[in-house]
C-alpha positions in Angstrom: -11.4 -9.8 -38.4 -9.0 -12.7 -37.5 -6.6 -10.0 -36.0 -9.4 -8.0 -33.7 -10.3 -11.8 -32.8 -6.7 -12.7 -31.6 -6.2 -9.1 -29.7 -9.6 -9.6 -28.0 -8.2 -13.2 -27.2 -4.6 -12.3 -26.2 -6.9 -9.4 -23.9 -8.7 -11.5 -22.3 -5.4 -14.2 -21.6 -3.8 -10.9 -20.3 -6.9 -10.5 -17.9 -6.6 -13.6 -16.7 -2.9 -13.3 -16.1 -3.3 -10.3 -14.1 -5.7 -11.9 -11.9 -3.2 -14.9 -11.2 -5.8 -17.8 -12.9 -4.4 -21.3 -12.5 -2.6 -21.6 -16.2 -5.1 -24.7 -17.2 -8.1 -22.8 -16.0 -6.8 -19.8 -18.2 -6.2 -22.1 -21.0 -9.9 -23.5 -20.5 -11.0 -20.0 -20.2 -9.5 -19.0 -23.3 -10.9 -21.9 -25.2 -14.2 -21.0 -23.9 -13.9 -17.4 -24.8 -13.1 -18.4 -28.2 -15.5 -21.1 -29.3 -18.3 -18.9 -27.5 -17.3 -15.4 -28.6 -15.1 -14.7 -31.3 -16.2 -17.9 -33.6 -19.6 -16.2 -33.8 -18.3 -13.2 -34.9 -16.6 -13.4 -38.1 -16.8 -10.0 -39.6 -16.2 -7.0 -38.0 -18.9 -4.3 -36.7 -19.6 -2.5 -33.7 -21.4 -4.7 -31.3 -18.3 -6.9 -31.5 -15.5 -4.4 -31.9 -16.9 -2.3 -28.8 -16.1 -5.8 -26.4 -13.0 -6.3 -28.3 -11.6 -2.4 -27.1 -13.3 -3.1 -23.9 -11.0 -6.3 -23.4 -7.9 -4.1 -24.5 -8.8 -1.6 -21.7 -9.8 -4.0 -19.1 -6.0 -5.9 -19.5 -4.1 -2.3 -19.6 -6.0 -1.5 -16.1 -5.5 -4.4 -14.1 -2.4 -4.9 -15.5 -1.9 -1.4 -13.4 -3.7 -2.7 -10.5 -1.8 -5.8 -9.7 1.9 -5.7 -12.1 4.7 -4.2 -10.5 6.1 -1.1 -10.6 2.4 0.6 -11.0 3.1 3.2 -14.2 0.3 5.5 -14.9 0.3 5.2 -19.0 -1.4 1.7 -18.4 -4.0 3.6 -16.6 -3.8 6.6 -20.0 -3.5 3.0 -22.5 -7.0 1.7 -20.6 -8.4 5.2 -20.4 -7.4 5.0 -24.3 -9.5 2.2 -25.2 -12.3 2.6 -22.7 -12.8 5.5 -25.0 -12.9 3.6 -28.3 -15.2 1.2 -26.6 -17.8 4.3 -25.8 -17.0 6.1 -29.1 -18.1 3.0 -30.7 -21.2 2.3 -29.2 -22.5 4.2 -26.4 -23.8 1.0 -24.1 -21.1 -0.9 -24.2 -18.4 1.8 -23.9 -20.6 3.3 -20.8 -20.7 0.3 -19.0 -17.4 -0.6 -19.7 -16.1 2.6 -18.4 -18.2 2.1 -15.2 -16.8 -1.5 -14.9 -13.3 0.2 -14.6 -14.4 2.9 -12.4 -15.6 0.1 -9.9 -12.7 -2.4 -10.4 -10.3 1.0 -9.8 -12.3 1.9 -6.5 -12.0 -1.2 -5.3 -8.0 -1.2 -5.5 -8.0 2.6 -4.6 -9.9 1.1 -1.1 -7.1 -1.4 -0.7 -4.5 1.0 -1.2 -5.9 4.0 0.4 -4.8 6.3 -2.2 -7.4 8.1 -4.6 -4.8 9.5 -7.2 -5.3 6.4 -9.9 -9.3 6.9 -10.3 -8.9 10.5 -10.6 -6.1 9.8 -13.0 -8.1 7.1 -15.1 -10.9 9.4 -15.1 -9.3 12.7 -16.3 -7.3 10.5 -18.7 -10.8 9.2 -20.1 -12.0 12.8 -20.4 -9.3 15.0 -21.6 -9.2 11.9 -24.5 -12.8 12.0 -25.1 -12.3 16.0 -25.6 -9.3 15.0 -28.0 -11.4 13.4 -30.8 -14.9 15.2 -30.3 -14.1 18.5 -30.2 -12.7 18.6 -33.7 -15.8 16.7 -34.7 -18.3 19.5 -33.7 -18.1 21.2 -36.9 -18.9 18.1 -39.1 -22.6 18.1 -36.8 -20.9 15.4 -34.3 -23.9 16.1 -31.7 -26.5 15.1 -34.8 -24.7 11.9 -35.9 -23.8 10.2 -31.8 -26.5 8.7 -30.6 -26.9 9.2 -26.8 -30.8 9.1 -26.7 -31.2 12.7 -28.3 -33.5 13.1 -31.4 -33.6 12.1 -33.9 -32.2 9.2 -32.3 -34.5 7.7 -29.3 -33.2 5.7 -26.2 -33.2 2.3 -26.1 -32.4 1.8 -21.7 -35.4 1.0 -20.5 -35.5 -0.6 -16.5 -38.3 -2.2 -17.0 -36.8 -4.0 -20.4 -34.0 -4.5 -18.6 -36.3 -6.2 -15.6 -38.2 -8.4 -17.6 -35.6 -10.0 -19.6 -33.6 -10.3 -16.7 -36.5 -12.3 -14.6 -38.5 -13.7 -17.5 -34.7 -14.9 -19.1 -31.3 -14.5 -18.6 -31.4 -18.4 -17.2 -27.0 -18.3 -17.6 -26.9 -15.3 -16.0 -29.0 -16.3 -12.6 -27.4 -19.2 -13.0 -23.7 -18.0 -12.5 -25.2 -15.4 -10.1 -26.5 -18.6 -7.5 -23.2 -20.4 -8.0 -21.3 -17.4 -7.3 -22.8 -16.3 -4.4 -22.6 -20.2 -2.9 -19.2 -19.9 -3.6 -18.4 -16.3 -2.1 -19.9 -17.2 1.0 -18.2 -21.0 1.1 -14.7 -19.2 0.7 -15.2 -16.2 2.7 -15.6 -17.3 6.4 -14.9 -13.6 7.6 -14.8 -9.7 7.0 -11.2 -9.4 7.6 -10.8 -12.2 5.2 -12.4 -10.0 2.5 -10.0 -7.4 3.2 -6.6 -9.2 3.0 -7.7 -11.0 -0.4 -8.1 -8.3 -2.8 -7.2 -10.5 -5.8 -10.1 -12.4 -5.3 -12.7 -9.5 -4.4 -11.4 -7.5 -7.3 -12.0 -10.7 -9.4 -15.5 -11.1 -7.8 -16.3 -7.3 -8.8 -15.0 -8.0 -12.6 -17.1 -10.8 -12.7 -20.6 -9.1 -11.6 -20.2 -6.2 -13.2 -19.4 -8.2 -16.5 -22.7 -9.9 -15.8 -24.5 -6.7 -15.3 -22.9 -5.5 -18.3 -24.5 -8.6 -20.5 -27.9 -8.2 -18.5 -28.4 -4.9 -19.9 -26.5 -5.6 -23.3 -29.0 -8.1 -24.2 -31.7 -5.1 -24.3 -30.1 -1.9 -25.8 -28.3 -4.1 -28.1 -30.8 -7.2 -28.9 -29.2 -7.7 -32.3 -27.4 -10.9 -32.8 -29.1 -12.2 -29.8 -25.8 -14.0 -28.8 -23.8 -10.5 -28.4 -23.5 -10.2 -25.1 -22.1 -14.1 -24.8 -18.6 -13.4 -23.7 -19.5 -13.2 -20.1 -19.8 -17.4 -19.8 -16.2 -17.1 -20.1 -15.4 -14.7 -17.2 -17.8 -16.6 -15.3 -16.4 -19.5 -16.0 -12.7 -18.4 -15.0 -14.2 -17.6 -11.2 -16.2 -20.4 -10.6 -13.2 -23.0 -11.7 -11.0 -20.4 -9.9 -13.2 -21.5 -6.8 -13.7 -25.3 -7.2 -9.7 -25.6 -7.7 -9.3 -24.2 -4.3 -12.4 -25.9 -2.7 -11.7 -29.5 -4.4 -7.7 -28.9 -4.4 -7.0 -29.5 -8.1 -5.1 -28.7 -10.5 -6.3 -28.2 -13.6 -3.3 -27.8 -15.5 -2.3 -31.1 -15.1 -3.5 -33.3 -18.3 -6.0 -35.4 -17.1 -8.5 -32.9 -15.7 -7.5 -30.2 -18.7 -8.7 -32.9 -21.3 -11.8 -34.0 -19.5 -12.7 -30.4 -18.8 -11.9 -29.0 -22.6 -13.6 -32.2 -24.1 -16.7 -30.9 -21.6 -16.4 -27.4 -22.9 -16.3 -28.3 -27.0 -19.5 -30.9 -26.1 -21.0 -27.7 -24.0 -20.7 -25.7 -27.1 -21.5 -28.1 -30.1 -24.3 -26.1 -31.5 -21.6 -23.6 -32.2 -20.0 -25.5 -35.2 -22.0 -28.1 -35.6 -24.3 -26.3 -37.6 -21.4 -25.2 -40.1 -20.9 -28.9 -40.4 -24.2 -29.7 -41.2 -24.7 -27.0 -43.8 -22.1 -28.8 -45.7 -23.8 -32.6 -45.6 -26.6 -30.2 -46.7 -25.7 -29.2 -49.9 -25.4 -32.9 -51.1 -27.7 -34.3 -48.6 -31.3 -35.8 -50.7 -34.4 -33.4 -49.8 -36.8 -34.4 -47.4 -39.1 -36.8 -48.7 -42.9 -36.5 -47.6 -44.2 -39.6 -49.3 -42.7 -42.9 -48.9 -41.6 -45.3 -51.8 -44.8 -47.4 -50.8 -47.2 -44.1 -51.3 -47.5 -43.9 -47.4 -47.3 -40.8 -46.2 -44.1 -39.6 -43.8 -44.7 -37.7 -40.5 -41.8 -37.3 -38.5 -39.8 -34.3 -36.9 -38.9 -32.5 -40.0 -42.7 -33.1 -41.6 -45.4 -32.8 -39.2 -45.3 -29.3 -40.3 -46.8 -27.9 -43.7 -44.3 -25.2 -44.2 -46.2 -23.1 -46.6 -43.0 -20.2 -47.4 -41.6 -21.7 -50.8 -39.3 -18.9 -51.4 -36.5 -20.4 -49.1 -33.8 -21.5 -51.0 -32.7 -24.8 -50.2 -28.6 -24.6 -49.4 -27.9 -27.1 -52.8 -29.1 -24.2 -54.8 -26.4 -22.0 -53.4 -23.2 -21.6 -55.2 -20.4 -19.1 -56.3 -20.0 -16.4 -58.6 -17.6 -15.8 -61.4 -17.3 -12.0 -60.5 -14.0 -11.5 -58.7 -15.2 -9.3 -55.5 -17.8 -12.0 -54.9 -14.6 -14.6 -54.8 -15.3 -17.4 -52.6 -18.9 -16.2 -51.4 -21.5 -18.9 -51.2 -24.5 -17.1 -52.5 -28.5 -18.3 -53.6 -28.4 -19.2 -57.0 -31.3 -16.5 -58.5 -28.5 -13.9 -56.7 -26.1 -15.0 -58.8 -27.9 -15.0 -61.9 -29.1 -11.7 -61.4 -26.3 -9.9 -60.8 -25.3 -11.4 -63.9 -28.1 -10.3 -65.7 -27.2 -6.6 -64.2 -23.9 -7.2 -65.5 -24.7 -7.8 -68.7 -27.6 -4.4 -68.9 -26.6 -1.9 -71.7 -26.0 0.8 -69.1 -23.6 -1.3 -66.9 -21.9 -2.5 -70.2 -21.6 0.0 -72.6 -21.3 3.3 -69.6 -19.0 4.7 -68.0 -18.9 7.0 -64.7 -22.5 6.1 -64.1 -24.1 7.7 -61.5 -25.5 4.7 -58.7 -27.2 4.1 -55.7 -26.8 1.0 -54.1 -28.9 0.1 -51.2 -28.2 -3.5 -50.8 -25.9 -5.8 -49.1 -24.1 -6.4 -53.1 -21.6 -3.5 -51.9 -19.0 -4.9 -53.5 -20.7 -4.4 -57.0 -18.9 -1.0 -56.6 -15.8 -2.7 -57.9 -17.4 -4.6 -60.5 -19.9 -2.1 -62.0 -17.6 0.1 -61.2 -19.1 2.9 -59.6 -17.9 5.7 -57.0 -20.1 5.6 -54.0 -21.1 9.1 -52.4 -19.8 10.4 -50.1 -19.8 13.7 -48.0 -20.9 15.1 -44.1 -24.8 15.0 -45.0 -24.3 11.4 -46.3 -24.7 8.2 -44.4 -22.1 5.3 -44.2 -25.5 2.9 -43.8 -29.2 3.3 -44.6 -31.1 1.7 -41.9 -34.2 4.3 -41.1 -34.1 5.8 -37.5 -30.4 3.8 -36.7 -27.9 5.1 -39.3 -30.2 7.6 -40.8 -32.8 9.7 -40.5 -35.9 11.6 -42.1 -33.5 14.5 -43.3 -31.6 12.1 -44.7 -34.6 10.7 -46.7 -35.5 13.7 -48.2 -32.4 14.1 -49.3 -32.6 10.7 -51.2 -36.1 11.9 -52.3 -34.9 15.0 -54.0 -32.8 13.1 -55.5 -34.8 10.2 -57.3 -37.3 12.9 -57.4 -34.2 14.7 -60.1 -33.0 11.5 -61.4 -29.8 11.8 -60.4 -29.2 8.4 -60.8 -28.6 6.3 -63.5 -29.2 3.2 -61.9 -30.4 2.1 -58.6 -30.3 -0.9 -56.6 -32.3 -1.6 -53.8 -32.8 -4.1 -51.4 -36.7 -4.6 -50.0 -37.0 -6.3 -46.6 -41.0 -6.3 -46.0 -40.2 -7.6 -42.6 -37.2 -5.9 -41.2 -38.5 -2.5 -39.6 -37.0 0.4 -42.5 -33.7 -1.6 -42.6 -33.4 -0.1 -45.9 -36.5 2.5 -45.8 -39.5 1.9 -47.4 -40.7 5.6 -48.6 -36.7 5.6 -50.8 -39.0 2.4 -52.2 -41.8 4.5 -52.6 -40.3 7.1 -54.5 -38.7 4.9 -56.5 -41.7 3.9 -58.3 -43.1 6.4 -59.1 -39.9 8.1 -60.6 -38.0 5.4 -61.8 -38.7 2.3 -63.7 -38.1 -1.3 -62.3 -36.8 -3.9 -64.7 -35.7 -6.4 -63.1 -35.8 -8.5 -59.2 -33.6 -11.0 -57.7 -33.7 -12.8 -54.1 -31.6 -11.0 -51.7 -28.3 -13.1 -50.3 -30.1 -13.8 -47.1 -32.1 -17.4 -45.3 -34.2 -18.8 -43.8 -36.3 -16.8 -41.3 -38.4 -13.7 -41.7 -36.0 -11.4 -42.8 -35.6 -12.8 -46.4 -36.3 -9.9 -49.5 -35.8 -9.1 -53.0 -33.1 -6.9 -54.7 -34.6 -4.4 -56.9 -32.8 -2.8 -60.1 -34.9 0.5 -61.3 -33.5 3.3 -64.6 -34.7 6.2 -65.0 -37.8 6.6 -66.8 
């Protein structure tokens, strides 16, 4: 994960570059990026990884549009990972690959010559055609969601309408500021024509806003995932005021005003990993005084009636060495150890087990070999990364006790995040002998680990 986060940085510097950003505003814009975008993701899966090969492709193609001599494998290399962007998740990649389309318009326009988008888009293609078509016989068409059953569509304009009116305050913000700016700098239509830098800069810039309007609604989950566009707004607008207020920002005095502005900006952003350390030895709030009064303040004028939240000075680590370094809930830890210590874990060997829960690296402690083949899924989330075929495969399954052990991970609130009727069958077929709280906090989404033998 630290390497996709320094490629996705190093892109995005390389975007910049191309677009001849002031060095300090780059810098700033890079900081930016960083604190904003890659600190909050610190473990790799798609809704990150599909930005970070977007990046990639965007540098590769305006490296092409503005780098002397123009060679055409930039335009393949962004073609390239345009692909990986959509093969990895189907709203970012498409947008993405629309983004480029645009941005490659645009410089076709200036230049009068066609041949680049043609050969961007039948790079894209013959690419695409590369890696699916040898995937058709493993049931490729069942497994990609593009909105066909089982899986269902998420793009909905009126979704996308409403959060973009009702929120979306950063985004209309940077949308006002922009177009103030645009039409401060741009005194004529002929002056638009001779400044293609900036208008191809303008068009990244909106159509990475568009991209995190619509972002925010097909993929809702973290809620910060589309939160790398602050920093390409950023780079523009700074891009503007240096040319409006004459300054250079790469001189030390207004770089170290501006980066101290930026960290206080994004405070929440690691302050909180701060605080969750003066938590663990901090006392627990108190709700009568030393005098017998009673205390109402911020943190009690609430009753907070949920008392299965674990308090983060009952977290700690774990003895077992694939857990190394992993703050988890105390009851977690116990119980893993209890599972540890079960006859069948023990005194077994080759056990047959199914482990839905987020303990995956039990598979090296137990140790067990998780299944695998074409009709199998790589996650269990109901109607996402499987679906009702799926299930009644599991069902047969449990239904044969197949299994010698099962572990499984019940999240009352989270919609079939691990599905409820694999729960169902489990009771009646299988016996339950012991529950643990789930490594999660805080929230709604907190559940129990269930461990179930056969009957």
């Amino acid at each position: 994960q630290v390497f996709i986060n320094l490629i996705s940085g190093v892109a995005f510097r390389s975007v910049l570059k191309s677009l001849s950003v002031q060095p300090g505003i780059r810098l700033l814009s890079v900081v930016l990026y960083c604190i904003s975008f890659s600190f909050f993701n610190f473990w790799p899966w798609y809704n990150h990884t599909v930005i970070v090969y977007e990046m990639v492709g965007l540098a590769f193609l305006l490296r092409y549009i503005f780098w002397e001599p123009k060679k055409w494998i930039l335009l393949c290399l962004s073609a390239l990972f345009i692909f990986f962007s959509f093969f990895t998740k189907q709203d970012g990649g498409g947008l993405a690959w629309l983004l480029c389309m645009v941005l490659l318009a645009g410089h076709c326009f200036y230049e009068k010559k066609w041949r680049p988008l043609l050969l961007f888009a039948s790079s894209f293609f013959i690419i695409a055609g590369a890696f699916i078509i040898p995937l058709t016989r493993f049931n490729f068409g069942y497994w990609f969601n593009h909105g066909q059953p089982p899986h269902t569509a998420r793009f909905s304009a009126f979704e996308i309408a409403d959060e973009f009116f009702i929120g979306s305050q950063w985004i209309k913000f940077y949308l006002l500021l922009l177009v103030i700016m645009v039409v401060a700098h741009f005194t004529s239509a002929r002056q638009i024509l001779s400044e293609k830098r900036t208008v191809i800069f303008m068009l990244l810039v909106l159509g990475i806003l568009g991209e995190a309007s619509v972002l925010q609604v097909t993929s809702y989950t973290p809620p910060d995932n589309n939160i790398f566009y602050h920093s390409f707004a950023f780079a523009l607008i700074f891009s503007f005021l240096s040319s409006f207020l004459h300054l250079d920002f790469s001189r030390m005095k207004p770089l170290l005003i501006t980066a101290f502005g930026i960290l206080l900006w994004w405070s929440g952003v690691y302050w909180k990993y701060i605080q969750r350390i003066t938590q663990r030895f901090a006392p627990p709030d108190r709700t009568i005084s030393s005098t017998g009064e009673n205390i109402v303040n911020r943190k009690t004028y609430m009753i907070v009636k949920d008392t299965t939240e674990i308090p983060l000075s009952d977290w700690t680590y774990t003895p077992l060495h694939s857990f190394d370094r992993i703050y988890l809930p105390r009851p977690t830890v116990e119980g893993m150890q209890r599972l540890m210590q079960m006859d069948i874990v023990k005194n077994h060997t080759n056990i047959k087990v199914l482990n839905m829960s987020e303990l995956t690296p039990l598979a090296v402690e137990i140790p067990y070999l998780p299944e695998t083949g074409s009709d199998f899924p790589l996650w269990y989330h109901l109607g996402v990364a499987m679906f009702n075929k799926e299930a009644r495969l599991f069902e047969q399954k449990i239904n044969a006790q197949v299994y010698d052990l099962i572990l499984f991970e019940h999240l009352p609130t989270l919609n079939n995040f691990y599905p409820f009727r694999i729960r169902d069958s489990l009771q009646v077929h299988y016996h339950k002998i012991d529950s643990f709280y789930a490594p999660r906090r805080g929230g709604e989404t907190k559940g129990m680990i269930e461990i179930y033998i056969k009957k």
